[in-house]
Backbone atoms as SQL, in Angstrom:
CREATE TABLE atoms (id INTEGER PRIMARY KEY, chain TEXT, resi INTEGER, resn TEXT, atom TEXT, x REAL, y REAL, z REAL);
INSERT INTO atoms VALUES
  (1, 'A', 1, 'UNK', 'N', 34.433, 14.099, -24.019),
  (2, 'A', 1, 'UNK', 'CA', 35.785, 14.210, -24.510),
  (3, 'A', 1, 'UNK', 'C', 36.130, 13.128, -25.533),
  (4, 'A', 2, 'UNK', 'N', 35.404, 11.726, -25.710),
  (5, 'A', 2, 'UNK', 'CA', 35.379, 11.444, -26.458),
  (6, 'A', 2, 'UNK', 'C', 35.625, 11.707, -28.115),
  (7, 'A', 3, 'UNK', 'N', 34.823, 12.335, -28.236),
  (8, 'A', 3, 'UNK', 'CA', 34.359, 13.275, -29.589),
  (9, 'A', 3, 'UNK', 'C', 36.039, 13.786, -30.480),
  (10, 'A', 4, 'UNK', 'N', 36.594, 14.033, -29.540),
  (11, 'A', 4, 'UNK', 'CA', 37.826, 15.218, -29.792),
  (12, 'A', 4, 'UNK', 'C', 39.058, 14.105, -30.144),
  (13, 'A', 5, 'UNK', 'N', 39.250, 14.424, -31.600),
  (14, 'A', 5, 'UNK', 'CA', 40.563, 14.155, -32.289),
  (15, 'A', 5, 'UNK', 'C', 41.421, 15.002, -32.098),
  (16, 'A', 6, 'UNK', 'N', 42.551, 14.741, -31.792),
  (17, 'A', 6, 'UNK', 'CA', 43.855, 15.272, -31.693),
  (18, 'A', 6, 'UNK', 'C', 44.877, 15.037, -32.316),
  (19, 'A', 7, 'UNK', 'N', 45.810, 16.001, -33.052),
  (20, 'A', 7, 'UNK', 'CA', 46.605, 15.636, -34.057),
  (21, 'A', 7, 'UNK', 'C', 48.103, 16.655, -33.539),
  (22, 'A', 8, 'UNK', 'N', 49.307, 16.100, -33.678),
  (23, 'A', 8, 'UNK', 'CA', 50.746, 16.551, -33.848),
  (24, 'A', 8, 'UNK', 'C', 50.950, 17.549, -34.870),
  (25, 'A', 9, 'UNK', 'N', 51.392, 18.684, -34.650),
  (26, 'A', 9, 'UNK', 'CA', 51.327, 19.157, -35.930),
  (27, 'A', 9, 'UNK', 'C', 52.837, 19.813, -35.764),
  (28, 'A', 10, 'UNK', 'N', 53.124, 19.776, -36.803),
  (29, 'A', 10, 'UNK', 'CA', 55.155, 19.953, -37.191),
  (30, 'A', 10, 'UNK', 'C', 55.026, 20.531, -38.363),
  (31, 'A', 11, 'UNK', 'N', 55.772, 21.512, -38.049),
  (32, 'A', 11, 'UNK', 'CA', 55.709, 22.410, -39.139),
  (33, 'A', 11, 'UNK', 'C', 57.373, 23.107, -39.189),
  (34, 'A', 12, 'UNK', 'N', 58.206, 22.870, -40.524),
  (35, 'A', 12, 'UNK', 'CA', 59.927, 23.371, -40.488),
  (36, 'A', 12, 'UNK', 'C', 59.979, 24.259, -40.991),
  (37, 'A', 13, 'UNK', 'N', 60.337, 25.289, -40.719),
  (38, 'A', 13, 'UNK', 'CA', 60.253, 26.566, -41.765),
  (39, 'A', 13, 'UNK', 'C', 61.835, 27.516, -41.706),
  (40, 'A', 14, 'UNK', 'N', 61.724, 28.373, -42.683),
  (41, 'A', 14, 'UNK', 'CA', 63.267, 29.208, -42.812),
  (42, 'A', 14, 'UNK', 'C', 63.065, 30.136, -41.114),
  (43, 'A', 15, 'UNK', 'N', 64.718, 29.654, -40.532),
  (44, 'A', 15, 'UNK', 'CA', 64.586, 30.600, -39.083),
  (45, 'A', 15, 'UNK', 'C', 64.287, 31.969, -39.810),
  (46, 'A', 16, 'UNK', 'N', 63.455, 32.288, -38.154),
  (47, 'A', 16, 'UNK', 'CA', 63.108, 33.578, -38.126),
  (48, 'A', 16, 'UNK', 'C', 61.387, 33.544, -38.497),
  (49, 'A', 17, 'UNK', 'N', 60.849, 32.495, -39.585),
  (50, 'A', 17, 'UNK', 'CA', 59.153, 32.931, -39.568),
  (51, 'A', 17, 'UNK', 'C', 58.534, 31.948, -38.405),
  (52, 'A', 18, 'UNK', 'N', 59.054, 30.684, -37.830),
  (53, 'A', 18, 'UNK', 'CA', 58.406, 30.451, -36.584),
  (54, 'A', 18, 'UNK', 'C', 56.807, 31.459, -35.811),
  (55, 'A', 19, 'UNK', 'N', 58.019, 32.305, -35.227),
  (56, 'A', 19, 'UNK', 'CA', 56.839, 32.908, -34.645),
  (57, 'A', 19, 'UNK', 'C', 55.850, 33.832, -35.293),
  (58, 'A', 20, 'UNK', 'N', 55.882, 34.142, -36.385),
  (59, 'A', 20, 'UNK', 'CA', 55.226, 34.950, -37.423),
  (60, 'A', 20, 'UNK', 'C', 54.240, 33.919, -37.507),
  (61, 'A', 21, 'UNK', 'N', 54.746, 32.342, -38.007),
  (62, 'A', 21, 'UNK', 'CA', 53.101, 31.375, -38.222),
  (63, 'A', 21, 'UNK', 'C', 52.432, 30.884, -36.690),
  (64, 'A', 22, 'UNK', 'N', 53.591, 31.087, -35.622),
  (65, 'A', 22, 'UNK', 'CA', 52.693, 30.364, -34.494),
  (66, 'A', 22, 'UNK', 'C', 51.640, 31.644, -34.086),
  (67, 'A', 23, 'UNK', 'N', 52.067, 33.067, -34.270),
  (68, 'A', 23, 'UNK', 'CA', 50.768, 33.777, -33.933),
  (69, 'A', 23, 'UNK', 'C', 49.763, 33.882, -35.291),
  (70, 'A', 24, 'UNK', 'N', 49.646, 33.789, -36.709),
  (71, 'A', 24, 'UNK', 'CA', 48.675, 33.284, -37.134),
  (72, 'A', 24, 'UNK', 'C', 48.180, 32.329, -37.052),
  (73, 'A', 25, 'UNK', 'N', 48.347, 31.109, -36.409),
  (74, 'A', 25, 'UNK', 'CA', 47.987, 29.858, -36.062),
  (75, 'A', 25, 'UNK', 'C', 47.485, 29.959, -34.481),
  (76, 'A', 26, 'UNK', 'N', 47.461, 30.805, -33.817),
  (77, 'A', 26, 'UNK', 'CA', 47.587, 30.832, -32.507),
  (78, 'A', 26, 'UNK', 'C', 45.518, 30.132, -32.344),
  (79, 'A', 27, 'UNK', 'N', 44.537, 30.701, -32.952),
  (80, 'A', 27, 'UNK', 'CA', 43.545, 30.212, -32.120),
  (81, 'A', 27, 'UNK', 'C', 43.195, 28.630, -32.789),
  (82, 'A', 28, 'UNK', 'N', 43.899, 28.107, -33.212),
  (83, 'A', 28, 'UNK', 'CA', 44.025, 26.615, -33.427),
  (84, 'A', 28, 'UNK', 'C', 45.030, 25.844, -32.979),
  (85, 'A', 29, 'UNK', 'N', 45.944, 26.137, -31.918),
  (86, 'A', 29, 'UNK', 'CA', 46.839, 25.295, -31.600),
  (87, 'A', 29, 'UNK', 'C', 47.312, 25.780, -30.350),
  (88, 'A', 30, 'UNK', 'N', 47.559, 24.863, -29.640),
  (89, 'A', 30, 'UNK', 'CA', 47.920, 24.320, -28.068),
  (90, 'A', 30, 'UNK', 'C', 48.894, 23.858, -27.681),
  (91, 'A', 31, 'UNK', 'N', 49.308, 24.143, -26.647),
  (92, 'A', 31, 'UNK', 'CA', 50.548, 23.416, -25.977),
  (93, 'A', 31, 'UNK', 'C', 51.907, 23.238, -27.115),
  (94, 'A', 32, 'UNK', 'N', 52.662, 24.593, -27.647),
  (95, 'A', 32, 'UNK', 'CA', 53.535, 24.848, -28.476),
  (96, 'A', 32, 'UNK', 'C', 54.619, 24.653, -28.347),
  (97, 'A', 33, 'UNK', 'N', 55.852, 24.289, -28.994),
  (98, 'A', 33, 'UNK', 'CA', 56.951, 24.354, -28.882),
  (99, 'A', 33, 'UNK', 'C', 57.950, 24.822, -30.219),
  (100, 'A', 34, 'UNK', 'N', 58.621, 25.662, -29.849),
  (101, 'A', 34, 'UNK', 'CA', 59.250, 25.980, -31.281),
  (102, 'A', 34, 'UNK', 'C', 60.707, 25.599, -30.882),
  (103, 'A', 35, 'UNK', 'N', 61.463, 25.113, -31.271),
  (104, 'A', 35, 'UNK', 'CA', 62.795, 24.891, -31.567),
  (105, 'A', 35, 'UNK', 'C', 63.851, 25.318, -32.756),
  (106, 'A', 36, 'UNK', 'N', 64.775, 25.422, -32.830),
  (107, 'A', 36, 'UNK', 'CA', 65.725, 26.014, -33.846),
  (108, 'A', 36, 'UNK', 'C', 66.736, 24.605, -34.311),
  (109, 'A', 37, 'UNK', 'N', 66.868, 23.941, -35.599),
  (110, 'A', 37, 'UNK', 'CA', 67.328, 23.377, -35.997),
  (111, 'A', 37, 'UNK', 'C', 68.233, 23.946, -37.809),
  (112, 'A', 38, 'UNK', 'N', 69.495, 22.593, -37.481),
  (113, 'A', 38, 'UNK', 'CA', 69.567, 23.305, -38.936),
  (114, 'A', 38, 'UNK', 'C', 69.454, 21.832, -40.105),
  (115, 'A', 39, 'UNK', 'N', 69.135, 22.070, -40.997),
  (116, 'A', 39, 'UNK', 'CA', 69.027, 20.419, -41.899),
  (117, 'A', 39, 'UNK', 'C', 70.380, 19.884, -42.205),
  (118, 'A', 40, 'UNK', 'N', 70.345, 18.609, -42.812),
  (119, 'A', 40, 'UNK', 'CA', 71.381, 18.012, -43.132),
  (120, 'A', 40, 'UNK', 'C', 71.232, 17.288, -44.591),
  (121, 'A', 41, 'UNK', 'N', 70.129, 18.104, -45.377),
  (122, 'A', 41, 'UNK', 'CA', 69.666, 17.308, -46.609),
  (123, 'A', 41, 'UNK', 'C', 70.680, 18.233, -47.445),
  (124, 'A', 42, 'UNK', 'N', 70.698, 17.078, -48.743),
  (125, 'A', 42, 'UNK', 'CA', 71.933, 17.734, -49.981),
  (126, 'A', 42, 'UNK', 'C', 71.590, 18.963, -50.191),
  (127, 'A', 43, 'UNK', 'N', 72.467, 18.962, -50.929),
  (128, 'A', 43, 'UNK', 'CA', 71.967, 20.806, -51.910),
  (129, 'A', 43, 'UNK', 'C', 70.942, 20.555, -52.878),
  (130, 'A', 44, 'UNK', 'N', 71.063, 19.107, -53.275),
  (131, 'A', 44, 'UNK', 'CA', 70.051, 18.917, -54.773),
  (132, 'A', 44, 'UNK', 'C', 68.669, 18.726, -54.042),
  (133, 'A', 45, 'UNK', 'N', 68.288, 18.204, -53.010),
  (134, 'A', 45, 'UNK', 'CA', 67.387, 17.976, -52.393),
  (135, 'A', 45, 'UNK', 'C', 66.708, 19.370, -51.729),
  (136, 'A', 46, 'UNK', 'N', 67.813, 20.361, -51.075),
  (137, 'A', 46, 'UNK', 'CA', 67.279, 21.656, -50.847),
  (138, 'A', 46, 'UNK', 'C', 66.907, 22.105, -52.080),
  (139, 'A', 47, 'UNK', 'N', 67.315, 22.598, -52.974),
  (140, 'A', 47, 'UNK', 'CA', 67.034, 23.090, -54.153),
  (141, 'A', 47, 'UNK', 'C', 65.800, 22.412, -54.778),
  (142, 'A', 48, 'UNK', 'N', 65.601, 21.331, -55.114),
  (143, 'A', 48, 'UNK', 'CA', 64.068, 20.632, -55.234),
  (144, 'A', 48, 'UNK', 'C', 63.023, 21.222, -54.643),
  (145, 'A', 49, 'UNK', 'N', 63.519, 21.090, -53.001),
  (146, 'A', 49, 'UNK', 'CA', 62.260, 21.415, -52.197),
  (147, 'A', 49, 'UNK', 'C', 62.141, 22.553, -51.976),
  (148, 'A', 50, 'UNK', 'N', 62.720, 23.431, -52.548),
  (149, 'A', 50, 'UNK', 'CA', 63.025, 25.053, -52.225),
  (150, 'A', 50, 'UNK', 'C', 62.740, 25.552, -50.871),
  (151, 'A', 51, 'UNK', 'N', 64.130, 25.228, -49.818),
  (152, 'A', 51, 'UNK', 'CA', 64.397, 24.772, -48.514),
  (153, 'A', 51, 'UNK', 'C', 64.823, 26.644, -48.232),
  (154, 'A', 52, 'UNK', 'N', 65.701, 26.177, -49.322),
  (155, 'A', 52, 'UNK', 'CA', 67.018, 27.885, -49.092),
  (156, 'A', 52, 'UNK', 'C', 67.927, 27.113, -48.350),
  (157, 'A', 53, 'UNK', 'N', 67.962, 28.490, -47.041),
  (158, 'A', 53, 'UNK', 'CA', 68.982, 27.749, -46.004),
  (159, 'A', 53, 'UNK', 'C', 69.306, 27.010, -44.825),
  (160, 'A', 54, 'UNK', 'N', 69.704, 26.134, -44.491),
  (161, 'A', 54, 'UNK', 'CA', 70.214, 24.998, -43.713),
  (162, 'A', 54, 'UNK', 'C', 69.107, 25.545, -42.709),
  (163, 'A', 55, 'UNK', 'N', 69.344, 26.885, -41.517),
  (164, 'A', 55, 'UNK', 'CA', 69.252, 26.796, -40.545),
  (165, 'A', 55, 'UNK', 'C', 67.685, 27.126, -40.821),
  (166, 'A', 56, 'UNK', 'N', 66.665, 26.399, -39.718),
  (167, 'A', 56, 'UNK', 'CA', 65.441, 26.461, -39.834),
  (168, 'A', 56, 'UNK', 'C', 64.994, 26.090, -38.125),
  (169, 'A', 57, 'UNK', 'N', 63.353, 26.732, -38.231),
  (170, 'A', 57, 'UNK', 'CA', 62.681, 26.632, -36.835),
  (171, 'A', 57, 'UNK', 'C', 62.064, 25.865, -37.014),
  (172, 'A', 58, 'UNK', 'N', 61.725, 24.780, -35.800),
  (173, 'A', 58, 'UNK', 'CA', 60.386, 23.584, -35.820),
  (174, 'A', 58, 'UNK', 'C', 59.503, 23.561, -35.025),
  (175, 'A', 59, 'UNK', 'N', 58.433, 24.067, -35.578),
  (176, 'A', 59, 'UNK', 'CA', 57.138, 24.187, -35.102),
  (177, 'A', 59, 'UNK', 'C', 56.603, 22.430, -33.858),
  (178, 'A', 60, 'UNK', 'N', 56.802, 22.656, -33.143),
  (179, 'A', 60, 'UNK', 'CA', 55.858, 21.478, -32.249),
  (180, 'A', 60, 'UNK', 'C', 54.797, 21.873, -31.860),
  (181, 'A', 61, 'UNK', 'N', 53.314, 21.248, -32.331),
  (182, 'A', 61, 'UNK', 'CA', 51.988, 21.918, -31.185),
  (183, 'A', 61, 'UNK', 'C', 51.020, 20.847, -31.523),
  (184, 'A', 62, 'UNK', 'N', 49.620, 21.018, -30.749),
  (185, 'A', 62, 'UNK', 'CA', 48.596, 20.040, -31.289),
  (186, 'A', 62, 'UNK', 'C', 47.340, 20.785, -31.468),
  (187, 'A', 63, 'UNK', 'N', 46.428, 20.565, -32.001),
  (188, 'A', 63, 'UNK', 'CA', 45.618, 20.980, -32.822),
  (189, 'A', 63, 'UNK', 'C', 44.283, 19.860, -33.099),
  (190, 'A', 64, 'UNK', 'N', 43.175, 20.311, -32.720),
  (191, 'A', 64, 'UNK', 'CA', 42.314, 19.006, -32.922),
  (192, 'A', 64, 'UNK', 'C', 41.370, 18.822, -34.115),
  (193, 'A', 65, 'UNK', 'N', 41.897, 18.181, -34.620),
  (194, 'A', 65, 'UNK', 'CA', 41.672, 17.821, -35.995),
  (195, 'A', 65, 'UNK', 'C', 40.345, 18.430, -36.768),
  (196, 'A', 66, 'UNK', 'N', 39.548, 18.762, -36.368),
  (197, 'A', 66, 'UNK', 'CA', 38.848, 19.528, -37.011),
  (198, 'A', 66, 'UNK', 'C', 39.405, 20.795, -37.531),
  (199, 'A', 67, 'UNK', 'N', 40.284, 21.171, -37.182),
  (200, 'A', 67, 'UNK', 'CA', 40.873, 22.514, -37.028),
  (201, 'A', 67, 'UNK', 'C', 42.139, 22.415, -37.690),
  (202, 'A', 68, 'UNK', 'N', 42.663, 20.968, -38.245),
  (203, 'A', 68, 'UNK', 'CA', 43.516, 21.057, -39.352),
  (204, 'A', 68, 'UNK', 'C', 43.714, 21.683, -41.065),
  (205, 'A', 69, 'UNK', 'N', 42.438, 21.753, -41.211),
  (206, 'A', 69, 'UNK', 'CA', 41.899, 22.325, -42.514),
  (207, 'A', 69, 'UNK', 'C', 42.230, 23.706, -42.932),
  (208, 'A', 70, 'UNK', 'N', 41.555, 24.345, -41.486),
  (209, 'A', 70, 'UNK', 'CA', 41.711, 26.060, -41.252),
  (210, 'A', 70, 'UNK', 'C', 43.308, 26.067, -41.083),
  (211, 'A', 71, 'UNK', 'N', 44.407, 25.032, -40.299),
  (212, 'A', 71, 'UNK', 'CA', 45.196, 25.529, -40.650),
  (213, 'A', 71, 'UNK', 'C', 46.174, 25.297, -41.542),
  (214, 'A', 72, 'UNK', 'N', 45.863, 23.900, -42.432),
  (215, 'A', 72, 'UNK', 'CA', 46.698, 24.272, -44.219),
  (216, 'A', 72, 'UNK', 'C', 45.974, 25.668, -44.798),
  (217, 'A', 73, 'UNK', 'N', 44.764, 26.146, -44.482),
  (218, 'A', 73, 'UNK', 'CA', 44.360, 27.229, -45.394),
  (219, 'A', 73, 'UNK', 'C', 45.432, 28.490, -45.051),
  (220, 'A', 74, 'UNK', 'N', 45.011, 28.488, -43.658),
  (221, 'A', 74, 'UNK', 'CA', 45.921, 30.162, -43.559),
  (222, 'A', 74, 'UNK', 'C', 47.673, 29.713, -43.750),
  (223, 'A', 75, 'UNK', 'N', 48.296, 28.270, -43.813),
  (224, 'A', 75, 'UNK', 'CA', 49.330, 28.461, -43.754),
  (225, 'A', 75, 'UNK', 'C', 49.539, 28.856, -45.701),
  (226, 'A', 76, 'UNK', 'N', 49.178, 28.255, -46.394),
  (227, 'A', 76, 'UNK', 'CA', 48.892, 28.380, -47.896),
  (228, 'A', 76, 'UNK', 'C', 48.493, 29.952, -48.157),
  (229, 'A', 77, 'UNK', 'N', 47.749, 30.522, -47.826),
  (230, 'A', 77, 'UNK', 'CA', 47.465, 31.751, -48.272),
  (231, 'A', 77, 'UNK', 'C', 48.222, 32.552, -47.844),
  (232, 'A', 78, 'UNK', 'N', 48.746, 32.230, -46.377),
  (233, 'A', 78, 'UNK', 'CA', 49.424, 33.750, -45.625),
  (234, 'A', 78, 'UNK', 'C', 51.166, 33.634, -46.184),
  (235, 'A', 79, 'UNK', 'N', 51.434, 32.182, -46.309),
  (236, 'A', 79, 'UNK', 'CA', 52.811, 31.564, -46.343),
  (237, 'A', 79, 'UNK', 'C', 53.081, 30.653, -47.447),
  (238, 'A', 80, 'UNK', 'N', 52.202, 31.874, -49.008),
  (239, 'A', 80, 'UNK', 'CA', 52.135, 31.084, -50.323),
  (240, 'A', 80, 'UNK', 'C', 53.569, 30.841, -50.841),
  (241, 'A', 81, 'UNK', 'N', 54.479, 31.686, -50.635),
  (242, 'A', 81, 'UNK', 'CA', 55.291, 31.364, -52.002),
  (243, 'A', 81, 'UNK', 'C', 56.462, 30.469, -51.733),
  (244, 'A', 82, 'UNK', 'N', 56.308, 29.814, -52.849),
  (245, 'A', 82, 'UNK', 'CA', 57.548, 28.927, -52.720),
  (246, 'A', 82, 'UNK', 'C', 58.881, 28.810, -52.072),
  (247, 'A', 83, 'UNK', 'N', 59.221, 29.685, -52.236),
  (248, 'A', 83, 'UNK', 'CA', 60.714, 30.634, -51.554),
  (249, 'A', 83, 'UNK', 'C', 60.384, 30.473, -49.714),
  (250, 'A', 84, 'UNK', 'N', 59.010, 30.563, -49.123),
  (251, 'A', 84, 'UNK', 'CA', 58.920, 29.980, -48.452),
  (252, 'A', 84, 'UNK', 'C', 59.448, 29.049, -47.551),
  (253, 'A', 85, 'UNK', 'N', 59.698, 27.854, -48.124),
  (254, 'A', 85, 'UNK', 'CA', 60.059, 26.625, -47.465),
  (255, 'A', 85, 'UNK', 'C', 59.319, 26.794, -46.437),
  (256, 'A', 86, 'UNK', 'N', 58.358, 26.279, -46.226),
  (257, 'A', 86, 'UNK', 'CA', 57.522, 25.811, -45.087),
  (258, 'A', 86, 'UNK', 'C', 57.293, 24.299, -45.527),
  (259, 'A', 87, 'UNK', 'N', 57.542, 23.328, -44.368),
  (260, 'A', 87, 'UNK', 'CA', 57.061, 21.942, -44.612),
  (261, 'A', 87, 'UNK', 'C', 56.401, 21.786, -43.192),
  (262, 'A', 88, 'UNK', 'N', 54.639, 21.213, -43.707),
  (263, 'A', 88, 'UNK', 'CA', 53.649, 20.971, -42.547),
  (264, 'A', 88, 'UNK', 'C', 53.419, 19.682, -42.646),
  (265, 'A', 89, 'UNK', 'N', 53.258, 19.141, -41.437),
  (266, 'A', 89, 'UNK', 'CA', 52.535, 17.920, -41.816),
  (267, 'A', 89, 'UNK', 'C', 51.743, 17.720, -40.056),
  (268, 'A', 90, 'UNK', 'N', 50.611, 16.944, -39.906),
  (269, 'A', 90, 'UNK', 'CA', 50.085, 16.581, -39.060),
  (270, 'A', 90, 'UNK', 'C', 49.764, 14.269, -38.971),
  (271, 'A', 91, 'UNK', 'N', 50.191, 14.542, -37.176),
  (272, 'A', 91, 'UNK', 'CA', 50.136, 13.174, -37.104),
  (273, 'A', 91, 'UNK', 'C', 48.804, 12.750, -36.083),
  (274, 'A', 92, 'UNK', 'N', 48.189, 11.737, -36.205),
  (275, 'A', 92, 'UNK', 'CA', 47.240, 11.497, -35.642),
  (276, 'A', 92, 'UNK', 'C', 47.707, 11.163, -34.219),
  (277, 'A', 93, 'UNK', 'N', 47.295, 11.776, -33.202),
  (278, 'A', 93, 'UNK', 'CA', 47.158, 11.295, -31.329),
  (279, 'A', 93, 'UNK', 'C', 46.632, 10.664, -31.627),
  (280, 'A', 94, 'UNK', 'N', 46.403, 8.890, -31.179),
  (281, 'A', 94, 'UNK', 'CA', 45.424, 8.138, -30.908),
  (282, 'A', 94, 'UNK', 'C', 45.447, 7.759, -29.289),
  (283, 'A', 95, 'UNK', 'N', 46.290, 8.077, -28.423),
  (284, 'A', 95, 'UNK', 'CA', 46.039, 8.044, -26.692),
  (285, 'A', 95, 'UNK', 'C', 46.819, 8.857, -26.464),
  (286, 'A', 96, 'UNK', 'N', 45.989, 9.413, -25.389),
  (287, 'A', 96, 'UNK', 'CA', 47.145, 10.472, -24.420),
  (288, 'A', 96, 'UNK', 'C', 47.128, 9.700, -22.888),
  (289, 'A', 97, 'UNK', 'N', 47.793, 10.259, -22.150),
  (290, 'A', 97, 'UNK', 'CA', 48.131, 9.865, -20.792),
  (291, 'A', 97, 'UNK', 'C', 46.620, 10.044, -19.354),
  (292, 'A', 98, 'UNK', 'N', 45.271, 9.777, -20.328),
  (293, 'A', 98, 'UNK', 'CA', 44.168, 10.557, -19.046),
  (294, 'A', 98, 'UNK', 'C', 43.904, 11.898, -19.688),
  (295, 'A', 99, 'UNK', 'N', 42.796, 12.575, -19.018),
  (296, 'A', 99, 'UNK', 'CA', 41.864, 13.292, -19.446),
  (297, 'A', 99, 'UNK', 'C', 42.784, 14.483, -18.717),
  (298, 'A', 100, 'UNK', 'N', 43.401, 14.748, -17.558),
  (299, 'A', 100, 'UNK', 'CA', 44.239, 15.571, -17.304),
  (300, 'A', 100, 'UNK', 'C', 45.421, 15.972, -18.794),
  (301, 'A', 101, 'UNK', 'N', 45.757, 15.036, -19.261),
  (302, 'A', 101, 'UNK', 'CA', 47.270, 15.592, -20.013),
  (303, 'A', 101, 'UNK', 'C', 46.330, 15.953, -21.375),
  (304, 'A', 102, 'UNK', 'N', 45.122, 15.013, -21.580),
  (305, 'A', 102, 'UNK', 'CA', 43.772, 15.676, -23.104),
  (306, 'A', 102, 'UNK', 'C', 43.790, 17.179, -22.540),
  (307, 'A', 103, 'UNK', 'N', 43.161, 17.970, -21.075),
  (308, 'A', 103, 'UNK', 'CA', 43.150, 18.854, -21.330),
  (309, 'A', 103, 'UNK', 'C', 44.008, 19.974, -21.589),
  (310, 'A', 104, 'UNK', 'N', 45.386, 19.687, -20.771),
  (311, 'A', 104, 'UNK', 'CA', 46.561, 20.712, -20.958),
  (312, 'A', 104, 'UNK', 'C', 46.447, 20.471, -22.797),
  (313, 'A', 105, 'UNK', 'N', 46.816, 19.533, -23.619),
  (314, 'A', 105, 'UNK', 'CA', 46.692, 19.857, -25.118),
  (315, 'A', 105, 'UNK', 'C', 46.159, 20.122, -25.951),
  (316, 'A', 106, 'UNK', 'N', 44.779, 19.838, -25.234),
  (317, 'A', 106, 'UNK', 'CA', 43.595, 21.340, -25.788),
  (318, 'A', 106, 'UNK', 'C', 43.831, 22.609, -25.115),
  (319, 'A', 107, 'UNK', 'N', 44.680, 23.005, -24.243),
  (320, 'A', 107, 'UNK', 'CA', 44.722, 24.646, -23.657),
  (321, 'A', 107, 'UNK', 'C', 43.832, 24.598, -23.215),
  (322, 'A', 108, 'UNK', 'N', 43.246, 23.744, -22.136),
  (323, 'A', 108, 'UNK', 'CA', 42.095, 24.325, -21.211),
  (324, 'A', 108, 'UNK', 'C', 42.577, 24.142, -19.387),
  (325, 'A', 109, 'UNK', 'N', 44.172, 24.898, -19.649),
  (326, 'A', 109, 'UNK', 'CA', 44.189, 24.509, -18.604),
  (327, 'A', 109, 'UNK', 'C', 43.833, 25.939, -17.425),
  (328, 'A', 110, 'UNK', 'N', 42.811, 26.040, -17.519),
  (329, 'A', 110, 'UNK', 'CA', 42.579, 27.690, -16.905),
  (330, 'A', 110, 'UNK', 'C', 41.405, 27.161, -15.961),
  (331, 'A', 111, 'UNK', 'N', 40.354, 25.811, -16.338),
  (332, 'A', 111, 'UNK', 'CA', 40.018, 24.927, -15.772),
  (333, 'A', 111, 'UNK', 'C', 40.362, 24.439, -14.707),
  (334, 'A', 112, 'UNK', 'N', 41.799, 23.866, -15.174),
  (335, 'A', 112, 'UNK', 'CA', 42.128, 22.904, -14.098),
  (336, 'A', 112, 'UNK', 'C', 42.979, 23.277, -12.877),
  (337, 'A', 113, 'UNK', 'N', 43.057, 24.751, -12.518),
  (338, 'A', 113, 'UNK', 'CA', 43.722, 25.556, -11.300),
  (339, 'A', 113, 'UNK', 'C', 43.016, 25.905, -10.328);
C-alpha cells in the first residue's frame, strides 16, 4: 500500500452536470461527494472565467494519482466547451488516518465486510 498516491479531487461545475461527470469519472474515483453551492465571485470575474450562473455543484472524491491524467482527459474531451464552466483541480493526500480509512478511499471496501 505503500506504492499508492492519493489525491483530492474538486471539481465546480454549472448545477445540474455533477452527476453527468461523476458517472463518466466513475471507474477512477472513490468515496464521492457532490454538493450544491452557489458562488460569490463578481460578474467581471464570472464572465472571464466563463462561470455563467451563480448556482453550481461540487464535486468531492479521491482518485489515486495515477489516474489523474485519464481524468483531465475525459473531463476535456467529454466537457470541452467553454460555456462549460467546469473548474478541476486535484490536491495531494500525503496521510490518511491507517490503512482502514486508505482502503474505504480507494473503494475497496467490499474487502473489509
Amino acid at each position: 500500500m505503500k506504492d499508492i498516491l492519493l489525491e483530492l479531487l474538486i471539481i465546480v461545475c454549472p448545477k445540474g452536470k455533477g452527476e453527468k461527470i461523476l458517472s463518466a469519472l466513475k471507474p477512477y474515483v472513490n468515496f464521492t461527494s457532490l454538493t450544491h453551492g452557489k458562488g460569490t465571485a463578481s460578474s467581471e470575474i464570472i464572465a472571464a472565467l466563463g462561470l455563467g450562473e451563480p448556482e453550481k455543484d461540487m464535486i468531492f472524491t479521491f482518485c489515486e494519482r495515477k489516474n489523474v491524467d485519464a481524468i483531465y482527459e475525459i473531463l476535456q474531451k467529454s466537457f470541452k466547451k467553454a460555456t462549460d464552466g467546469i473548474i478541476a483541480m486535484t490536491i495531494p493526500v500525503s496521510a490518511v488516518g491507517g490503512n482502514l480509512t486508505l482502503q474505504v478511499l480507494l473503494g475497496n471496501t467490499k474487502d473489509l465486510m
